[in-house]
C-alpha positions as CSV (number, residue, x, y, z in Angstrom):
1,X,12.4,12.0,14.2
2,X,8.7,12.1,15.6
3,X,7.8,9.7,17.7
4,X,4.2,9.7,15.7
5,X,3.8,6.7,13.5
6,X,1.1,6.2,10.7
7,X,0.3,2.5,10.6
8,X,-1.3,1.3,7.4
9,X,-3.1,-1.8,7.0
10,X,-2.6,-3.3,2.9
11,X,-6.8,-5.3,3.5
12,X,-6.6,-7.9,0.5
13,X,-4.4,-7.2,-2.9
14,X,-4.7,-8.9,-5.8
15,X,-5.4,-12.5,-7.1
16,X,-4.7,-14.1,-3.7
17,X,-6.9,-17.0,-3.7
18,X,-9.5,-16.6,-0.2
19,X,-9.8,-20.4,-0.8
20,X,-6.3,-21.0,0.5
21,X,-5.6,-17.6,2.3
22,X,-7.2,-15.4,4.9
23,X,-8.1,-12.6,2.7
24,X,-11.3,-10.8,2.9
25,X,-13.4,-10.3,-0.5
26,X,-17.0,-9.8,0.1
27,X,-18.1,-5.6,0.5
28,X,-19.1,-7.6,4.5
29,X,-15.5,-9.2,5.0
30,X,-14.0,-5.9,3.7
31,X,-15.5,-4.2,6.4
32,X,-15.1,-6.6,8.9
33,X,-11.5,-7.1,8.3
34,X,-11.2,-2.9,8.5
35,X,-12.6,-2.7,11.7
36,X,-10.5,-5.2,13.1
37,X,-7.4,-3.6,11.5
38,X,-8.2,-0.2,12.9
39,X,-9.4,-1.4,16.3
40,X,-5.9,-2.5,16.2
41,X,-4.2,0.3,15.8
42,X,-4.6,1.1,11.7
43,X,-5.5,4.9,10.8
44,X,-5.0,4.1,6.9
45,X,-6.4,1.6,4.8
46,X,-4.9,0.7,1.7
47,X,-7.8,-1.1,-0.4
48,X,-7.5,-3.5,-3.2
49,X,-11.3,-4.3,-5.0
50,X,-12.2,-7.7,-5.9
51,X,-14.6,-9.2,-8.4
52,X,-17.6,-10.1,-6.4
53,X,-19.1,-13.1,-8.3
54,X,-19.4,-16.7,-6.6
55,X,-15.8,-18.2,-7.1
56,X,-14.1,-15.2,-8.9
57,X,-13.1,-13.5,-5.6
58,X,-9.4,-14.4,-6.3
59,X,-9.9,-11.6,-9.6
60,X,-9.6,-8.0,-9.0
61,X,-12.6,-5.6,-10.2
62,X,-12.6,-1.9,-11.2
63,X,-16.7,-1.8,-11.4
64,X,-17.3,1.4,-9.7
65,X,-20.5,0.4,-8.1
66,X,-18.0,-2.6,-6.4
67,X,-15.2,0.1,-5.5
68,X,-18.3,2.2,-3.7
69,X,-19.7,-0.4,-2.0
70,X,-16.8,-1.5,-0.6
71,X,-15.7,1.8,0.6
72,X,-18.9,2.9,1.7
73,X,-19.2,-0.3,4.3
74,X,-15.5,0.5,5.0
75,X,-16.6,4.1,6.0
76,X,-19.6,2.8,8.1
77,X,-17.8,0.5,10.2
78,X,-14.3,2.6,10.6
79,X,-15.5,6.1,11.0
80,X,-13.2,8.6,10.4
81,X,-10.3,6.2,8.7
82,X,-8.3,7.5,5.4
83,X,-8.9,5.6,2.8
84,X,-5.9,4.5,0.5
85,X,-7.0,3.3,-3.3
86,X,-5.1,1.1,-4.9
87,X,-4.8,2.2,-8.9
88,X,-2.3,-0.1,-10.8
89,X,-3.0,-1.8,-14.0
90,X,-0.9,-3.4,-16.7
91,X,-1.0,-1.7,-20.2
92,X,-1.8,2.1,-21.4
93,X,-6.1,1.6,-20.2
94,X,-6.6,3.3,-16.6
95,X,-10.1,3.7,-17.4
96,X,-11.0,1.4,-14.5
97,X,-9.1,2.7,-11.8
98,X,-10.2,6.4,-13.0
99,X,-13.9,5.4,-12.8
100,X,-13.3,4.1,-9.3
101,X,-11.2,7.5,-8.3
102,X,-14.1,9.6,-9.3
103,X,-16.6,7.2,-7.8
104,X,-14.9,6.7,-4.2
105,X,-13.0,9.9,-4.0
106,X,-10.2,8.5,-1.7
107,X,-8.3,10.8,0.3
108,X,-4.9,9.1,-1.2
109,X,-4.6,7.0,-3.7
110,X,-1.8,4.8,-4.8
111,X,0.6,5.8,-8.2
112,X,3.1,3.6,-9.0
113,X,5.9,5.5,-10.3
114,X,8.1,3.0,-12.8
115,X,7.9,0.5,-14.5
116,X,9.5,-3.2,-13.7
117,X,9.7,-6.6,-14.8
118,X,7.4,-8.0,-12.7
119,X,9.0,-11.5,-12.6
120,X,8.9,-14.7,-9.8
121,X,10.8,-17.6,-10.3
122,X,9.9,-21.0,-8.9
123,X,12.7,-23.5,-7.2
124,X,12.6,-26.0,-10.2
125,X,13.3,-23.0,-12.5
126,X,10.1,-22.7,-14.5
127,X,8.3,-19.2,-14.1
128,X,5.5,-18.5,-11.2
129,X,3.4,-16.4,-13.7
130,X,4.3,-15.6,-17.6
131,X,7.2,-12.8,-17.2
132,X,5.2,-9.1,-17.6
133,X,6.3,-5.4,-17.8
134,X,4.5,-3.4,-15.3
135,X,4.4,-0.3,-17.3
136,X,4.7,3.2,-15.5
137,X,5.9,5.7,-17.9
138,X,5.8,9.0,-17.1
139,X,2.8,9.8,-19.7
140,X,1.2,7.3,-17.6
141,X,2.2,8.9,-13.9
142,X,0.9,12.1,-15.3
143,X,-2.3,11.0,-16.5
144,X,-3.0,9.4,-13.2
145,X,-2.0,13.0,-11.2
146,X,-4.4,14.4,-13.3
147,X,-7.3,12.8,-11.9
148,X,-5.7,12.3,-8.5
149,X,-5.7,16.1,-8.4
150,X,-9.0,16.0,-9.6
151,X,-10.7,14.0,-7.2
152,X,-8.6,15.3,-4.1
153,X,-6.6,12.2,-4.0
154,X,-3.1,12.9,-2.9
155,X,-0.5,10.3,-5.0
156,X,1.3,8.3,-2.6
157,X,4.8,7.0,-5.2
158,X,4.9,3.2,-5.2
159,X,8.7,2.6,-5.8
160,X,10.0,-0.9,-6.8
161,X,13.6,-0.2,-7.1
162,X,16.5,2.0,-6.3
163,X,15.8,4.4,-9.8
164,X,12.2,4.6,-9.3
165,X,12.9,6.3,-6.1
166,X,14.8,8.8,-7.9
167,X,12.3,9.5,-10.4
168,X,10.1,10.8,-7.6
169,X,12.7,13.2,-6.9
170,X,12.5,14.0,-10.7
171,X,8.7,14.1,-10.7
172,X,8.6,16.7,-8.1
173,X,11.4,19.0,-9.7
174,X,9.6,18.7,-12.6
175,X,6.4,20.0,-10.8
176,X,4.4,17.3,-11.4
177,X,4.0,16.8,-7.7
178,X,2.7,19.9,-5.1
179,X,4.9,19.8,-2.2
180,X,6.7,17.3,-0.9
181,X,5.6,13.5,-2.3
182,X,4.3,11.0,-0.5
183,X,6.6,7.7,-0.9
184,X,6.2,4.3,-0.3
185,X,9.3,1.8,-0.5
186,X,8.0,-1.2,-1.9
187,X,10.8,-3.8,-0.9
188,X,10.2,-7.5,-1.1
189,X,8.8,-7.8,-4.9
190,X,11.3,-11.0,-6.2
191,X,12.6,-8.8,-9.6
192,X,12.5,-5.4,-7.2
193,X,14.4,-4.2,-4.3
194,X,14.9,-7.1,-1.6
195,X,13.1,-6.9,2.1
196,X,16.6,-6.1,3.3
197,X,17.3,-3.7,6.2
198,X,20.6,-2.4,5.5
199,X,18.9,-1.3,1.8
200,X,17.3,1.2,3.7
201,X,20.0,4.2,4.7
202,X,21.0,3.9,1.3
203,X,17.2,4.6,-0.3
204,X,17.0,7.3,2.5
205,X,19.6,9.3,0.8
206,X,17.3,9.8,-2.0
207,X,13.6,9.9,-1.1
208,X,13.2,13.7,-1.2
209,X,13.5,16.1,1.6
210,X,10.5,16.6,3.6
211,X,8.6,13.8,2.2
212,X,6.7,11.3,4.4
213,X,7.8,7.9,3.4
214,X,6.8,4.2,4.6
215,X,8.0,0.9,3.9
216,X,5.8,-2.0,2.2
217,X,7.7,-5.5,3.0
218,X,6.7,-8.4,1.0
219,X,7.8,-11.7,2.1
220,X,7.3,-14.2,5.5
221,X,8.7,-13.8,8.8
222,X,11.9,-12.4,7.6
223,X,10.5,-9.1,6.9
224,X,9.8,-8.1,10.7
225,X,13.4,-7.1,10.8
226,X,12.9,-4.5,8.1
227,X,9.8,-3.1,9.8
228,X,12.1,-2.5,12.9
229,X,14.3,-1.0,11.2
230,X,11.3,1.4,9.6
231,X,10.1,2.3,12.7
232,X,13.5,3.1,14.0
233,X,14.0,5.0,11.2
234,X,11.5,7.2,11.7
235,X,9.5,6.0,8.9
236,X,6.0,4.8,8.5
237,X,4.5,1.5,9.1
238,X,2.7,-0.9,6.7
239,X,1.3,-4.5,6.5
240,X,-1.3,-6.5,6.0
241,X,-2.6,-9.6,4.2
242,X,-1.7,-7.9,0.7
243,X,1.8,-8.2,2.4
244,X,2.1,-11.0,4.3
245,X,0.5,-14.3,6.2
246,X,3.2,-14.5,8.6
247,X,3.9,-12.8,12.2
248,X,7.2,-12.4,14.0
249,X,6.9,-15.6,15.6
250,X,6.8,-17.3,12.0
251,X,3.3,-17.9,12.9
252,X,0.4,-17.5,10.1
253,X,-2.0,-15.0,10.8
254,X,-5.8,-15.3,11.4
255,X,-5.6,-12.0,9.1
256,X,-5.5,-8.6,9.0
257,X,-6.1,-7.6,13.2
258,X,-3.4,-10.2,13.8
259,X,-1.0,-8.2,11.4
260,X,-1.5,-4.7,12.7
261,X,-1.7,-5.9,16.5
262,X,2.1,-7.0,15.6
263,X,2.9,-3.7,14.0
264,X,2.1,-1.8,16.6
265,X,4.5,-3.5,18.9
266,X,7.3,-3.1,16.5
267,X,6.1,0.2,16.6
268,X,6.0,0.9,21.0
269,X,9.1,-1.4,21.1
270,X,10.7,1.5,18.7
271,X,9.5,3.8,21.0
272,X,6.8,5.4,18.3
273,X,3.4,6.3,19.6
274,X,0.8,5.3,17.0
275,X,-0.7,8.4,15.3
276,X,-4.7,8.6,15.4
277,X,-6.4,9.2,11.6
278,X,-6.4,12.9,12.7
279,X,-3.0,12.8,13.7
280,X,-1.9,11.1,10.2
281,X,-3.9,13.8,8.0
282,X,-1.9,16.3,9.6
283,X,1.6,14.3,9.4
284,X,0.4,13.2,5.3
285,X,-0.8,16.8,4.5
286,X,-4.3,15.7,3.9
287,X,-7.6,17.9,4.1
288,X,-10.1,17.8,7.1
């Protein structure tokens, strides 16, 4: 195990409401909340676009003239940090997130690699959301490779479940993937695998050999425990308000600085040293 850790910071997601939570919108908060994250330790940024319209912040945007501002302040104010592009939609139309690819040219980009029910349940029984298939099929995958491999954009595998996992394993014997794929275990989701840390040896036994993998924990202050576990593990480090509002203590965070100040002491208490953005484009096989 290397005692290098890439420590990703998740800056906003979707739909969370900035009225009720600490999450940054504006191209100005999206910068500021960057640099706090990688004054704190961050070397990746994994970055969520939102519509930029007086009260519609809580909506997610794929104008390409939004993604680029974004991403260019980003850039100004965190020189040198790897950019990670979120690219999931519901349904067969990636036209938006392709436009945004092609605009912003991350040097990974997110590709969710199966599809779930994507499902929450509330404690009187009625349903958080209308229940919804995130659709991934493989058509779908492939068209996204296509213009990840286009634009330079390695795929990191978002996997919801135990089988998606294994379908990574497929899409690389398959050759849809060049070398070893990036995957991220997305653990947390209510109708996907839970934020539980003895999942983890058992997904270990089947993310493919020689691939750099992470963990994404979705929940409150129970999900610390997993992220020890990660790091002790030897895997990669994620969080951020896209994640989570909570800090070991049980605490709410301020936002995103809070969140990766944390990490980082999960990750020195593992006994990981926290890898610079150079350092991670060498451990993620990414260009110069």
């Amino acid at each position: 195990m290397s005692d290098l850790v890439v420590v990703t910071c998740a800056l906003t997601g979707v739909l969370t409401n900035p009225a009720q939570h600490p999450v940054p919108v504006t191209v100005e908060e999206m910068a500021a909340s960057a640099k706090e994250a990688t004054d704190a330790g961050a070397s990746v940024l994994h970055v969520h676009f939102r519509d930029q319209e007086p009260g519609m912040g809580h909506m997610p945007s794929w104008d390409p003239d939004v993604a680029e501002a974004v991403i260019d302040a980003i850039r100004a104010a965190c020189p040198g940090v790897i950019i990670n592009m979120t690219t999931g939609v519901f349904g067969d139309d990636i036209s938006g997130p392709e436009a945004c690819l092609r605009r912003v040219r991350p040097e990974i980009a997110a590709c969710n690699s199966g599809s779930l029910n994507y499902l929450k349940i509330r404690r009187n029984g009625q349903w958080a959301w209308p229940p919804m298939l995130f659709d991934n099929t493989v058509e779908k995958v492939q068209r996204f490779l296509d213009v990840m491999k286009e634009t330079g954009s390695k795929p990191e595998f978002e996997c919801f479940d135990v089988g998606i996992v294994r379908s990574v394993a497929m899409f690389a014997q398959a050759g849809m993937v060049d070398g070893p794929p990036e995957v991220n275990l997305v653990m947390g989701v209510a109708s996907g695998m839970p934020a539980d840390p003895r999942l983890l040896p058992i997904l270990l036994e089947h993310v493919p050999e020689g691939s750099p993998w992470q963990v994404t924990a979705i929940g409150r202050q129970e999900i610390w425990d997993l992220h020890r576990a990660t790091a002790e593990s030897g895997g990669h480090l994620r969080t951020g308000v896209e994640d989570t509002f909570y800090l070991p203590s049980g605490a709410r965070c301020r936002g995103n600085g809070d969140l990766i100040e944390a990490m980082v002491g999960v990750a020195e208490a593992a006994g990981r040293t926290v890898a610079t953005p150079a350092q991670a484009r060498e451990i993620l096989g990414l260009g110069s």
